[in-house]
C-alpha positions as CSV (number, residue, x, y, z in Angstrom):
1,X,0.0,0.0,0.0
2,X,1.2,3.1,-1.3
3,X,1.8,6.1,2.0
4,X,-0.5,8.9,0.6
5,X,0.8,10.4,-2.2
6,X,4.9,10.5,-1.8
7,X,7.2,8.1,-3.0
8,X,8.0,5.3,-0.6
9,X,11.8,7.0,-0.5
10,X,10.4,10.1,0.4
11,X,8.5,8.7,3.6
12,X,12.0,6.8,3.9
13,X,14.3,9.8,3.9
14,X,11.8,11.6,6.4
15,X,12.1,8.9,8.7
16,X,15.9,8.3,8.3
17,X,15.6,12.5,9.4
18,X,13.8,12.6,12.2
19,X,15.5,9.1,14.0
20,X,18.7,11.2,13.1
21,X,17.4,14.0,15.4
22,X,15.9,11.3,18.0
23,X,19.4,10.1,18.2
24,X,21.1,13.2,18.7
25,X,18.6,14.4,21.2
26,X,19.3,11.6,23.3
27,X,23.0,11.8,23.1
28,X,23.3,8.5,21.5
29,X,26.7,8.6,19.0
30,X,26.7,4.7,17.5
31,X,25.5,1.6,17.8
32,X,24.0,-0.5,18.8
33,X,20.8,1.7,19.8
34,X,19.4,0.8,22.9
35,X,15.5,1.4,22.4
36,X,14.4,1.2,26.1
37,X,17.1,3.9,26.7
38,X,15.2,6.3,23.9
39,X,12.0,5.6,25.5
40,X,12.5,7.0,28.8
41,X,14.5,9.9,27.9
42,X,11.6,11.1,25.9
43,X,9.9,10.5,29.1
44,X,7.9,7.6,27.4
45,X,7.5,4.9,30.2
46,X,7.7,0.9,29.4
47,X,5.7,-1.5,31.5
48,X,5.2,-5.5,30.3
49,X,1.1,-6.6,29.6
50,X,1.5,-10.5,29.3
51,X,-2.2,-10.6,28.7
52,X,-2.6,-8.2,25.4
53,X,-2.2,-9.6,21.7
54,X,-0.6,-7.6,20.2
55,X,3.6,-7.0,20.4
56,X,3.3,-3.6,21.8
57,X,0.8,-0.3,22.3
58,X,0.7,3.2,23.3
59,X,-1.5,4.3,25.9
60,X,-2.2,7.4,28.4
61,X,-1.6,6.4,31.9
62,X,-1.8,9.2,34.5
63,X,-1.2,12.4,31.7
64,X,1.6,10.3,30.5
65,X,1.9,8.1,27.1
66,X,3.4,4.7,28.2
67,X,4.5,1.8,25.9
68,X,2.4,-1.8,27.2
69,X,4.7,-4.0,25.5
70,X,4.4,-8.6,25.5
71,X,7.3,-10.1,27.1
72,X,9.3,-12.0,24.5
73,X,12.2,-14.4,24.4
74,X,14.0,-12.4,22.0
75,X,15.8,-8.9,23.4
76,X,15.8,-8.0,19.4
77,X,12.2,-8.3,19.0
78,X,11.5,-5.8,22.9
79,X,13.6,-3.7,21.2
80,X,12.0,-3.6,17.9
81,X,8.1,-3.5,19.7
82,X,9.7,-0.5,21.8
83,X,11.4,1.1,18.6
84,X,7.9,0.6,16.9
85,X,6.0,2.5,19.5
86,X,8.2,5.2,19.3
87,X,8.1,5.8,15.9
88,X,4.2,5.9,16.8
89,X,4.6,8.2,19.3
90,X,6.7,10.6,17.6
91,X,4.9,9.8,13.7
92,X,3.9,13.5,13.5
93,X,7.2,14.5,12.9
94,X,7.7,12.5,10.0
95,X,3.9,13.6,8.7
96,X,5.1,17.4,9.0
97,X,8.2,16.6,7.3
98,X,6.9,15.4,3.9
99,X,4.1,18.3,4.3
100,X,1.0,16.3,5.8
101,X,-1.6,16.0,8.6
102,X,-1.6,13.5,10.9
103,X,-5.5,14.4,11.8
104,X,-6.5,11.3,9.1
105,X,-3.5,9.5,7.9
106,X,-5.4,6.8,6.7
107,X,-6.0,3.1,7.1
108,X,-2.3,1.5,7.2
109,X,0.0,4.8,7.1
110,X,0.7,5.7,10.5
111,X,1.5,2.1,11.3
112,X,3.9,2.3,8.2
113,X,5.5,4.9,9.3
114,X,5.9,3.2,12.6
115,X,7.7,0.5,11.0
116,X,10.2,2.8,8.7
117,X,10.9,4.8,12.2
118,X,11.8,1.4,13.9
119,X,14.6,0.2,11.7
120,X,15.5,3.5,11.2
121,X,16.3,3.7,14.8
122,X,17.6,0.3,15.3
123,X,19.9,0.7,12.3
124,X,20.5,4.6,11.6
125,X,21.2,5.5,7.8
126,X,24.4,7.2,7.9
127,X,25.9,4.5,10.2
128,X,24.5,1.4,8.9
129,X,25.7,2.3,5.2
130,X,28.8,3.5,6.5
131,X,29.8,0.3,8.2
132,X,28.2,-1.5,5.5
133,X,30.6,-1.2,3.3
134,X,33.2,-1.8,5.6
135,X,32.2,-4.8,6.4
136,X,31.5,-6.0,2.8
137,X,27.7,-6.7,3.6
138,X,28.5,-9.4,6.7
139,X,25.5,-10.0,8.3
140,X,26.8,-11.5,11.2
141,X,29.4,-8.8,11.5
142,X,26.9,-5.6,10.8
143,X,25.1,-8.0,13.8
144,X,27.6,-7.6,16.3
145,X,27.4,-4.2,16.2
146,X,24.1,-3.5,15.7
147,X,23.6,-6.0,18.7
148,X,19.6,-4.7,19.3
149,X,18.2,-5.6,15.5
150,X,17.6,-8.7,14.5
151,X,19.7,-10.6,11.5
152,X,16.6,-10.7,9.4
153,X,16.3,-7.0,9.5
154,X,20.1,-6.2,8.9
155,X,19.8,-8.5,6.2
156,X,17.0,-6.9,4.6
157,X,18.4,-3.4,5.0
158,X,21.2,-4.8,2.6
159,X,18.1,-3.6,-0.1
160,X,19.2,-0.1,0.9
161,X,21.9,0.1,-0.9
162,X,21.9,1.1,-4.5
163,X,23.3,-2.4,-5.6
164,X,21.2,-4.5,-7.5
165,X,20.3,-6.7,-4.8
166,X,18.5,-9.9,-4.0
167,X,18.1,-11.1,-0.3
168,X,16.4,-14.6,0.5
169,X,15.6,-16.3,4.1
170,X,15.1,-19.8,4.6
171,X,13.9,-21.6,7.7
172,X,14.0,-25.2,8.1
173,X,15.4,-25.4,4.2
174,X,12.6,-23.7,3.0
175,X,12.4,-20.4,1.4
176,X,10.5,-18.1,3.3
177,X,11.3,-14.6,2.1
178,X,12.8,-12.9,-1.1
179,X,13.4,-9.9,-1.5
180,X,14.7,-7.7,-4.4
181,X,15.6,-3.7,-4.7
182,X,14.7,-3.7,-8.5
183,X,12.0,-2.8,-10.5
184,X,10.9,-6.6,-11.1
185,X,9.7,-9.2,-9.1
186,X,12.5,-11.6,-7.4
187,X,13.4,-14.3,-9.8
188,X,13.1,-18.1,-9.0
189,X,15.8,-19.3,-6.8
190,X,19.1,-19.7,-9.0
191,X,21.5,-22.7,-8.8
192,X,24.3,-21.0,-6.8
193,X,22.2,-19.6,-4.2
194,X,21.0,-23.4,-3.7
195,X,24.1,-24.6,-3.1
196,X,25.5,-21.5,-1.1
197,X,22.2,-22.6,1.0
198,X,23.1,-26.3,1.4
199,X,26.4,-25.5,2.5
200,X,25.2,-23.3,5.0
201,X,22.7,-25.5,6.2
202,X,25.7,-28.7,6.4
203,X,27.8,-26.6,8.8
204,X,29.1,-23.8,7.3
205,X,28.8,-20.9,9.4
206,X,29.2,-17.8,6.5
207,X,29.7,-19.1,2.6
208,X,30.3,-17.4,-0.4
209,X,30.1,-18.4,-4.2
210,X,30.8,-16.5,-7.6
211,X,29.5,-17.3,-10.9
212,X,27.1,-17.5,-13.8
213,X,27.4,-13.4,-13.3
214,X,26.2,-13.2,-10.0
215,X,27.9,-13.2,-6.3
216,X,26.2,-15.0,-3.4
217,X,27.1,-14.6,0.0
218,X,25.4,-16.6,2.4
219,X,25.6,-16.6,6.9
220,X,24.0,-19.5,8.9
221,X,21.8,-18.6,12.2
222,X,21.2,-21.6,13.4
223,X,19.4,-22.0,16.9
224,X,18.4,-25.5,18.9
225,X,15.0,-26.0,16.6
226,X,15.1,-23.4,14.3
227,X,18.3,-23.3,11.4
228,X,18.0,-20.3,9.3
229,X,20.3,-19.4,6.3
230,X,20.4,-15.9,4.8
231,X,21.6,-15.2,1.6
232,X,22.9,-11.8,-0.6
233,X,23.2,-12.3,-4.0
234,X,24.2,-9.3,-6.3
235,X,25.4,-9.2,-9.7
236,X,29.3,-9.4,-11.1
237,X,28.4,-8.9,-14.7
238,X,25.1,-7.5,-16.7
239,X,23.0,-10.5,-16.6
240,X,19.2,-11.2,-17.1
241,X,18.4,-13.1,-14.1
242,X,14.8,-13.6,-15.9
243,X,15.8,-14.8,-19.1
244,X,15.4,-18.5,-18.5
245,X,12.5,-18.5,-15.6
């Protein structure tokens, strides 16, 4: 669903904007970005609801807007559910900044914008490209810095970059999410990214393959229960990744 009338990269850049100020008006220089820490110094306070459904919600307790968040396993996703009701709390910001109301943002929008405010807190622009690049796109190293965001969302920020990019997720073998930056659909799953999977899933804790035009780099996150394999894949060479699908 399209956000109003902008472009999705316009919403994008107003979010990457106004975490930029969050983040400086909390005094927080680099990562990893410790949500709960953002929350009370903008005087937001956190208390755990076991019983409600959802992750996470905003309410007015006593004059004073508190986050109700689930209690989870997973520190990354109590940091995400906080990060995502900040970027509810403060979604006015971002509405001002591309020009609009927040008086009737419409079915879906606001909670859009709550999700582009979360990663873009968890994993700020300027930083996360920066140490992109330095570390060549290693999930698992981008993950020990950005400690607080999951390796499914560092891996799927990889789309920010203005490579032609592919990202893939499988769980239990199985793909489970594909991703692309381009103007097409993902293609079918190619022959190297199989294998670069299969390794991964034998043992291999990061793997990485080159050819038939195209670069796969691949990082194992493998839990008691649950093995996951993430994969990159970019081109090397112009190639039509269509042309026989």
């Amino acid at each position: 669903m399209e956000m109003i009338v902008e472009s999705a990269a316009a919403w994008q850049a107003a979010c990457d904007d106004v975490a930029a100020e969050i983040l400086a008006e909390c005094g927080v220089t680099g990562p990893p970005v410790d949500a709960f820490a953002l929350a009370e110094h903008l005087g937001l306070m956190i208390a755990f609801d076991a019983g409600q459904q959802g992750r996470g919600r905003l309410k007015r307790v006593a004059g004073r807007t508190s986050i109700f968040i689930r209690p989870e396993d997973r520190p990354e996703r109590l940091h995400w559910t906080v990060a995502h009701e900040i970027g509810e709390a403060v979604a006015s910001r971002v509405f001002s900044c591309v020009g609009h109301s927040l008086q009737d943002p419409g079915p879906g929008q606001r909670e859009q914008v709550a999700n582009r405010m979360a990663s873009a807190l968890l994993l700020p622009r300027d930083w996360f490209l920066r140490d992109v690049r330095l570390f060549d796109c290693d999930v698992l190293e981008l993950k020990k810095q950005y400690g607080t965001a999951s390796h499914e969302l560092v891996l799927l920020n990889l789309l920010r970059l203005p490579d032609l990019t592919l990202v893939s997720v499988f769980d239990h073998g199985r793909i489970t999410r594909r991703r692309g930056n381009g103007q097409l659909p993902p293609p079918r799953l190619l022959p190297l990214e199989r294998k670069v999977q299969q390794r991964l899933a034998d043992g291999q804790e990061r793997c990485e393959e080159v050819g038939d035009g195209v670069r796969v780099q691949g990082w194992a996150v493998h839990e008691p229960g649950w093995p996951r394999e993430l994969l990159r894949t970019t081109p090397v060479e112009p190639l039509d990744l269509y042309g026989d699908n």
